[in-house]
N, C-alpha and C positions, 0 to 999 in steps of 0.2 A: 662308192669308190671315188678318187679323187679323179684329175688331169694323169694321163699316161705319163708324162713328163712335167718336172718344172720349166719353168720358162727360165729360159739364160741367155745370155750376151752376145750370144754369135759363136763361131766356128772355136772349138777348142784348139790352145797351139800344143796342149801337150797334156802328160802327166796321168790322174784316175782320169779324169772327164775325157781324154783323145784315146784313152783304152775301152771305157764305155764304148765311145762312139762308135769304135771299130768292130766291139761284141755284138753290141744293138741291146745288149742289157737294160732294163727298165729298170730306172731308179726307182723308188719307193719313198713311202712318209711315216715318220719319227711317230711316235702313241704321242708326242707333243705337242707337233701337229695336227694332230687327230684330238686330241682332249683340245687344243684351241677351237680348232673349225667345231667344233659338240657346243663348245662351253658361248662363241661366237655369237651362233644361230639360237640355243637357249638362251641367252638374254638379250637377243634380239627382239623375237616371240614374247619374252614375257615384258617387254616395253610397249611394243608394239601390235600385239598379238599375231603375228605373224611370219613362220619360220621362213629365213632365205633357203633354197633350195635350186642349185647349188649355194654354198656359202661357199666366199675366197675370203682367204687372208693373205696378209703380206708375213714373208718367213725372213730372220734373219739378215738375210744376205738379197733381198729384195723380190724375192721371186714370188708370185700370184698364183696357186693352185686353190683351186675350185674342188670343193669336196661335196656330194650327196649324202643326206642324210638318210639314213638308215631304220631311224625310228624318231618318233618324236611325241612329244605329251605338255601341253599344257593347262595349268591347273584351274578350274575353275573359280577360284578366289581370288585370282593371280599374283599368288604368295610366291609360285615356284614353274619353269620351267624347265622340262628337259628333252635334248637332242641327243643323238647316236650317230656314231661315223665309222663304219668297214676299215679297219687298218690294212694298207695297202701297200707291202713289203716289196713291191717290184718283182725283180728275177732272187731277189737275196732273201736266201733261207732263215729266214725268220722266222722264230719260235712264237709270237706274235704275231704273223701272218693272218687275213680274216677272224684275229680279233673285234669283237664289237667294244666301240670307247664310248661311254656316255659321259655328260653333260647334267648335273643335274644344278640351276641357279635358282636360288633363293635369297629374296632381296632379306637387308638389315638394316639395321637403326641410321640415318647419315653419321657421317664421321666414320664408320667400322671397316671402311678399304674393302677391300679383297683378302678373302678370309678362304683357306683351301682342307677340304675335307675330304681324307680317305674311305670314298664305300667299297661295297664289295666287289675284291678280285684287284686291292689296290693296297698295297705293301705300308705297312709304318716301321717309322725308324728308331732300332731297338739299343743300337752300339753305336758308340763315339766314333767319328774317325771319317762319316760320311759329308760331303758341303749342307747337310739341312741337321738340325735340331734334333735329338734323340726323343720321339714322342709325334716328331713331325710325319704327315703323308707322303709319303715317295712323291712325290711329284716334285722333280728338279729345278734349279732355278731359271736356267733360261725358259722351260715349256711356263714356268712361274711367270717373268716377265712378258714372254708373248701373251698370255688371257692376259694382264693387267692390262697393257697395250691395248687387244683390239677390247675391252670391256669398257674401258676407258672413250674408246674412239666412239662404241656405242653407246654410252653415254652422254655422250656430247651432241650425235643425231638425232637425238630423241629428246631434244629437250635442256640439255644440261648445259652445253652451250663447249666455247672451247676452255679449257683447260677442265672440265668434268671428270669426277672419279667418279668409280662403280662402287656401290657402298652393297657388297653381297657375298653369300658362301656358295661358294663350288666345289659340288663335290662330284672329283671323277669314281667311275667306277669302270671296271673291266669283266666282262660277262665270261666266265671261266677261268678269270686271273690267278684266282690262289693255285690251281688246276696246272695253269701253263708255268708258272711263278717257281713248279718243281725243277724245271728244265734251266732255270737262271742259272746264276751266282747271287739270286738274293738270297737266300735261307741260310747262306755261311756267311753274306756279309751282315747282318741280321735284320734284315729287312722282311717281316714276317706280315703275312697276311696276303701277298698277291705281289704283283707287276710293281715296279717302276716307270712313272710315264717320264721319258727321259728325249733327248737330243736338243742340238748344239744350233743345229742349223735347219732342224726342218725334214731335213732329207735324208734317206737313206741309200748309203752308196752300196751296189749289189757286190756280195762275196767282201765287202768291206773289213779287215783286219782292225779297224778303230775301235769296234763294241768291243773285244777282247783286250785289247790294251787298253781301253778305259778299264775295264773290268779287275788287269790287274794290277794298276795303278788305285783304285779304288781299295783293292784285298791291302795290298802295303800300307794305306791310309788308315784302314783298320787294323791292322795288326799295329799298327806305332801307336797309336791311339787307347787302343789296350794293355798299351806299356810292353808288347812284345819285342823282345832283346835277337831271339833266333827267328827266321824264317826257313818255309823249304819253297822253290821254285818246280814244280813239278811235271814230264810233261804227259801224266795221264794218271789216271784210278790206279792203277796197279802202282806203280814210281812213289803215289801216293800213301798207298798200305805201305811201303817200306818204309820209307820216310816217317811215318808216324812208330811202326815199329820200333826202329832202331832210336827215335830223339823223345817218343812221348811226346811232339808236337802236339795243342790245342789245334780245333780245327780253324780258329781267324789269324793260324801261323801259316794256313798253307794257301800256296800261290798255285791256280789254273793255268802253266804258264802255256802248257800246248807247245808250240813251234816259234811260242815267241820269247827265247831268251836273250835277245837284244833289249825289249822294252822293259823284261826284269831289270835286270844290269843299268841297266840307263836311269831307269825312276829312283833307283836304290843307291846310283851315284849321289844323283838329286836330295835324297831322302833316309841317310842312311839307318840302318840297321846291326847292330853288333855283328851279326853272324847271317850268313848265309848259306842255305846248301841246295846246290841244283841235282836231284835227283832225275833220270831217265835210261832211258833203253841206251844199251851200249852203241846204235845205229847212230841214234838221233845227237848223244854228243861226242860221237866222233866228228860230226860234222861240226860244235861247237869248237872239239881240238883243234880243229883243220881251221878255226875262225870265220865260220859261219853264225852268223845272230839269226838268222831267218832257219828253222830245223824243216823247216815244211821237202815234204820230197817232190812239187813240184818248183821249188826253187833254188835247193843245195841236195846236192846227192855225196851218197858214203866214196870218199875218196879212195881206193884202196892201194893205192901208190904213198899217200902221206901212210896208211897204214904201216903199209911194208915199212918205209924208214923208224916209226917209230918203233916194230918189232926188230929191226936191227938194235936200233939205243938197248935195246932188251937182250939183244945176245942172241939174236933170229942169225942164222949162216946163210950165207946167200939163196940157197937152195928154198929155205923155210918163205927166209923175202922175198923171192920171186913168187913161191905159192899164193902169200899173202896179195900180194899183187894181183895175180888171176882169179880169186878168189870170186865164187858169184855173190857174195852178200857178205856185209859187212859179221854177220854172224859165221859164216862160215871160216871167216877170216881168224877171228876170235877161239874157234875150236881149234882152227891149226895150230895156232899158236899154244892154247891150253897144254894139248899133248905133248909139248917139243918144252912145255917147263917157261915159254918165255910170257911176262905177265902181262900184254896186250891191254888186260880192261883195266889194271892200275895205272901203263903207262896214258892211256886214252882220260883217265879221270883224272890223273896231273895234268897234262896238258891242258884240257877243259879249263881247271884252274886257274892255270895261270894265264890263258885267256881270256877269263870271266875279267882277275885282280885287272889286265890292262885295259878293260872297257871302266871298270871303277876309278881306272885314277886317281888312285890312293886315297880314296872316300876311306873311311875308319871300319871296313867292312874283311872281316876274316869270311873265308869261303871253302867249302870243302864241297867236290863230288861223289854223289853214289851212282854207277853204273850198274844195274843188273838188265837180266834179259828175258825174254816174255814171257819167263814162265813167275819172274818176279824175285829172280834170284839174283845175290849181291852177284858180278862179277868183275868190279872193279872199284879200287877205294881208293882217295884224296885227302888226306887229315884236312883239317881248317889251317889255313895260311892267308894271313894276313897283308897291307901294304909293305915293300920293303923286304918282303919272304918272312916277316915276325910269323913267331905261330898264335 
């Protein structure tokens, strides 16, 4: 296990870090971190015969954590080293959590750099569309740059002087990776075989919202990449079997979007896509109608006053509007209305719409909703419309 904390600057003035502070939430460390500190200490050991224990690195954004190794082996010929590091997710539910990351280095011919090998419990990259090479090891480019870095650094202490490269292959592995690897979003972006050792900065911020919006900024990259024209944003399994239903969607069409339809919308301004369609529970984009991007119900809840007005547009009589109003859940709200003829989940999946069109900003993206409800039934539909209301 690493440092309980990274080391940082002094007193946060605000923002994740001044929300931390006030939880007590323990940050955590990235599998790239973790395959640095493995891969660090294994060619340390095999220079010098001798594992650091702890081993620190320097992350990103300058911060020092000290990790303990976990296992360690070096070879008797001393062709090859290798180290292991306890991944260590903080308070934040990671699916990775008390992962073991190994380190296996094996020196090469000089001149050959740093050479990166997928073993087992570690993803290789099967579809276009991802930042690494179709064929390549998941292993991302920055946790790429941080081993060159400290492999490089050790190099230079042992001998090679300053400006020293590491002329060796490293190969990560992840002990249960293909195993844990079902719980991703690798096997629909097609990343087969195990994990990704991935992040940015080192650290993992707890209950962090970033792994999923990389996640579906990553699915859009592969679907355009694939030459996919439609997308569905979805925000569950269920949303999902309709959506595939009703368009015959391929599966690197479909977007995990969860509670985050602002970062669909927003990357697909950036990025666009012919067609779009956000499928979910009539709950979650009423909150979208209402022009909420965040669907999570501990941060936007079902209005049911915007409800009532738009079952008035609908032909709701006061009497019906006011119910809608008191209504205890935004489904209940939706029954009343069924009964009384006035069409609530069509008018909730226009509206949707055309709140999607104004976060695109006339990107060239046509957009249609489907509303159904738990039990996975349509109960509100949106044709595709376009910037400008084109269909």
């Amino acid at each position: 296990m690493a440092e309980a904390q990274p080391q940082g600057t002094g007193k946060a003035a605000g923002g994740r870090s001044a929300q931390l502070a006030h939880t007590g939430l323990r940050h955590g460390w990235t599998t790239g971190a973790c395959a640095t500190a493995a891969s660090t200490a294994a060619y340390t050991a095999l220079l010098s015969g001798e594992f650091p224990d702890p081993v620190t690195i320097t992350l990103p954004k300058g911060q020092t954590p000290s990790f303990a190794l976990a296992v360690e082996e070096l070879d008797r010929d001393g062709g090859s080293a290798m180290a292991g590091v306890v991944k260590d997710a903080g308070d934040d539910p990671d699916v990775t959590h008390g992962a073991l990351i190994r380190a296996r280095v094996r020196r090469l011919a000089p001149g050959s750099g740093v050479v990166f090998k997928a073993g087992p419990g570690v993803g290789t990259v099967t579809r276009p569309g991802l930042p690494l090479e179709v064929g390549e090891p998941a292993v991302n480019p920055v946790p790429r740059q941080m081993m060159r870095e400290h492999l490089a650094e050790v190099a230079g202490r042992y001998g090679g002087g300053p400006g020293a490269t590491a002329d060796v292959e490293v190969e990560i592995s992840v002990d249960h990776g293909e195993e844990i690897a079902r719980s991703t979003w690798n096997p629909r972006l097609g990343i087969l075989g195990g994990l990704s050792i991935l992040g940015t900065t080192g650290i993992v911020v707890p209950y962090s919202c970033s792994a999923w919006i990389d996640s579906i900024r990553r699915g859009v990259d592969v679907a355009r990449a694939a030459g996919r024209t439609h997308v569905a944003g979805c925000t569950g399994s269920t949303s999902e079997k309709v959506a595939v239903a009703l368009h015959h969607l391929p599966e690197d069409a479909l977007l995990d979007m969860g509670d985050f339809a602002g970062a669909v919308l927003k990357y697909i301004r950036r990025h666009p896509v012919e067609r779009l369609t956000i499928c979910g529970g009539f709950a979650k984009l009423s909150k979208l109608a209402a022009g909420h991007l965040d669907l999570h119900s501990a941060r936007s809840q079902v209005d049911k006053g915007f409800l009532a007005e738009l079952a008035r547009r609908g032909g709701a009589d006061e009497a019906l509007a006011g119910a809608v109003a008191e209504a205890n859940t935004g489904l209940a709200a939706l029954q009343l209305c069924a009964a009384a003829g006035v069409p609530l989940g069509d008018l909730v999946a226009a509206t949707a719409r055309e709140e999607s069109l104004a976060v695109l900003r006339g990107a060239p993206v046509a957009v249609d909703v489907i509303c159904i409800d738990r039990a996975g039934m349509v109960v509100g539909r949106a044709e595709p419309r376009g910037p400008g209301g084109a269909p």
